[in-house]
C-alpha positions in Angstrom: 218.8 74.7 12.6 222.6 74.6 11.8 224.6 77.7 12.1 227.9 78.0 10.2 229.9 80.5 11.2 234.3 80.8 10.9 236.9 81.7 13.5 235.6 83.5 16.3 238.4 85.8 17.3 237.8 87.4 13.5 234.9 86.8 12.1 232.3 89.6 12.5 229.7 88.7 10.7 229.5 85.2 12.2 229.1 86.9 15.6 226.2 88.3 14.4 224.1 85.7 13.2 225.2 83.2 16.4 224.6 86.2 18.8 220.9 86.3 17.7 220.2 82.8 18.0 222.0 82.1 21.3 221.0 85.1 23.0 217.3 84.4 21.9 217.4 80.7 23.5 216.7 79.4 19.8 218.4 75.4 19.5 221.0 75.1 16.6 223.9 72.8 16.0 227.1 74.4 14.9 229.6 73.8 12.3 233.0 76.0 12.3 235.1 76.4 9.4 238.6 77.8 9.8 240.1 80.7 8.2 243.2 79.1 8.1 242.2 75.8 6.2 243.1 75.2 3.0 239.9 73.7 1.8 237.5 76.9 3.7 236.1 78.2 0.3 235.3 74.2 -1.1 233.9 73.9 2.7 231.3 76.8 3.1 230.3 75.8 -0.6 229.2 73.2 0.6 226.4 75.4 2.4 226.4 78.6 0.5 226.6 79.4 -2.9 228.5 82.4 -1.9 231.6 80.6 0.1 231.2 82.8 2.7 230.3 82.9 6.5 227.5 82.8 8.4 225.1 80.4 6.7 222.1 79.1 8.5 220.7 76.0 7.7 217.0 75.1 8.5 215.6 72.0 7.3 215.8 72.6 2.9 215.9 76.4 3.9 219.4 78.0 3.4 220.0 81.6 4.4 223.5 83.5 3.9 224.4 86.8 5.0 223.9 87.6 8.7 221.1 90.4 8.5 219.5 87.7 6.0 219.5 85.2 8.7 218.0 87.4 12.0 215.6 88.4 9.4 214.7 85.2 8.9 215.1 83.9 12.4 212.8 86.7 13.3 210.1 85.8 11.7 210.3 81.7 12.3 210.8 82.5 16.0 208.4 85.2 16.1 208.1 84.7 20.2 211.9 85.6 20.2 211.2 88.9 19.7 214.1 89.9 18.1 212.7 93.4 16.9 211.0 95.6 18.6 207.0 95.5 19.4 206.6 99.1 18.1 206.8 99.6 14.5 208.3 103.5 14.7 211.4 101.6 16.9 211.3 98.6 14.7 211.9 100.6 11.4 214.7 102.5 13.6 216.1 99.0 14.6 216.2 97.7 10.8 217.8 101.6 9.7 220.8 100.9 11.8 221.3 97.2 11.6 221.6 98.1 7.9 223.5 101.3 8.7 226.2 99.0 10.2 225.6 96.2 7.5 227.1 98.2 4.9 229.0 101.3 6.4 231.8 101.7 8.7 233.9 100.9 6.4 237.4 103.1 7.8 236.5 101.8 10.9 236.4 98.1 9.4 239.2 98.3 7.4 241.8 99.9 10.4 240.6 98.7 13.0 239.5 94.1 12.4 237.5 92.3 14.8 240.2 90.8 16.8 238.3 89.4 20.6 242.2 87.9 21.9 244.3 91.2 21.1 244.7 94.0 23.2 246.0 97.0 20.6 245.3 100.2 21.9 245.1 103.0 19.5 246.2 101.2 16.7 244.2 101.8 13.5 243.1 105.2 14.5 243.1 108.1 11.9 240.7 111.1 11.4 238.0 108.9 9.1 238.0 105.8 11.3 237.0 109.0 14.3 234.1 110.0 12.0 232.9 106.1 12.0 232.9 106.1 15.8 231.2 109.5 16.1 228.5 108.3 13.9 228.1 105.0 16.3 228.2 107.0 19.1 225.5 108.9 18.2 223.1 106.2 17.2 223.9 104.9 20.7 223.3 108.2 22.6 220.3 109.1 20.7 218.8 105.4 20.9 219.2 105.1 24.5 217.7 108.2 25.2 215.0 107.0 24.0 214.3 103.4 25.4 217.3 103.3 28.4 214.2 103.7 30.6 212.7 99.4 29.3 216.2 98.2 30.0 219.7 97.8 29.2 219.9 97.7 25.4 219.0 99.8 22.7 215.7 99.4 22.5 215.4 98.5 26.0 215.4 94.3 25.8 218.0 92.5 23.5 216.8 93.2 19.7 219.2 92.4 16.8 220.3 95.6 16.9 222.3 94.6 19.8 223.7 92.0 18.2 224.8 94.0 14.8 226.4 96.3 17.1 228.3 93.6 19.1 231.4 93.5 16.8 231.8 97.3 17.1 231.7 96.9 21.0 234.6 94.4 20.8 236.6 96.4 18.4 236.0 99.1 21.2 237.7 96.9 23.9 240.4 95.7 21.4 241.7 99.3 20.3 240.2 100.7 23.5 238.3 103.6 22.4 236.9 105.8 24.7 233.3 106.3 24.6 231.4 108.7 26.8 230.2 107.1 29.9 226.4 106.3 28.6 227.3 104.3 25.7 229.9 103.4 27.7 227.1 101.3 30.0 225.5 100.1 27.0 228.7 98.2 25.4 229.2 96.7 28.9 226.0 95.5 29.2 226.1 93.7 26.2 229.8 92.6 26.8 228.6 90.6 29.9 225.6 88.7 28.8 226.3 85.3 29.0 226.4 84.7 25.0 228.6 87.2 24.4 231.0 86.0 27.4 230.4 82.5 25.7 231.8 83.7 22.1 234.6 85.6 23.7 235.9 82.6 25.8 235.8 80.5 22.9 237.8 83.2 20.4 240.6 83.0 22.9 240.7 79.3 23.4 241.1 79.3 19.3 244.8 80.0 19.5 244.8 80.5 15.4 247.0 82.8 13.8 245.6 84.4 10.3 247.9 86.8 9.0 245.6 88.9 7.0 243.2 89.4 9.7 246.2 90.7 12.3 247.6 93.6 10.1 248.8 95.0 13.9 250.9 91.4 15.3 253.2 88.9 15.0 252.1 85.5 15.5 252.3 85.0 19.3 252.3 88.5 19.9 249.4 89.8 22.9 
């Protein structure tokens, strides 16, 4: 498999779909296209009919959009187990991976993905409140309900976890406060070792893109 995924400090979505893979112990090769080049769109044409990011790459299979990809990760690495065994939880886990997919969109919008910056507060207004309420209590409710099988949503690492990952580093970035149980979860999946992986490489990036960092000057903490 080949993975292709943009600048890690901003890019969301590729955390996603490299989250799921790495996480799951699932080989890939990866090819990183830069925000900042002036050739990106031409470049991720080259693997996606959409010029966007992530793409995977399997063989004469191409797959773009990330909840596309674990999908179909999920199924060719079946022993993965990237959803959960039960099929009441599973549908649960698909609701709110495509809950995050396409909502959120205040707390998108104010507050970016942005791993290197530390910006607290900035971004917040009364809608972007609502988004984190809402996110708060899909955690709450969810952990109530599998925190006894482990650490993560649904107990074990599902994809869920990984949907969710961008939100938890938006968290750290504008440092939101969350209520001490949900609080536990988005540690736990700050310090597994993928996550810690991603997060060292965003701040090795050093790349500036202006559009992306609506809150600092270029060389700016």
């Amino acid at each position: 498999m080949k993975l292709v995924i943009g600048n890690r400090n901003y890019s969301s979505w590729s955390l996603r779909a490299w989250l799921v893979l790495r996480q799951a112990a699932i080989p890939f090769d990866e090819i990183r296209l830069s925000f900042l080049s002036p050739t990106f769109k031409q470049d991720a044409l080259r693997h996606s009919p959409t010029g966007r990011v992530p793409v995977l790459v399997d063989g004469d299979v191409t797959v773009w959009d990330s909840l596309a990809i674990a999908e179909y990760v999920a199924e060719r690495c079946a022993s993965a187990q990237l959803w959960p065994a039960d099929i009441a939880a599973r549908a649960r886990a698909r609701s709110v991976c495509a809950e995050m997919h396409a909502g959120f969109t205040n707390l998108r919008s104010q507050m970016p993905m942005n791993i290197a910056a530390t910006l607290p507060q900035r971004g917040w207004n009364i809608a972007v409140q609502g988004d984190i309420d809402r996110i708060v209590d899909i955690w709450t409710e969810l952990r109530s309900r599998h925190g006894a099988h482990g650490a993560f949503l649904f107990g074990r690492f599902t994809i869920a976890d990984a949907f969710f990952a961008p939100v938890i580093a938006r968290f750290r970035t504008y440092a939101v406060d969350l209520p001490a149980g949900v609080a536990r979860y988005a540690q736990a999946v700050w310090d597994t070792a993928a996550m810690q992986e991603w997060v060292a490489a965003a701040a090795a990036e050093r790349e500036f893109v202006a559009e992306d960092e609506p809150y600092r000057r270029p060389g700016a903490a």
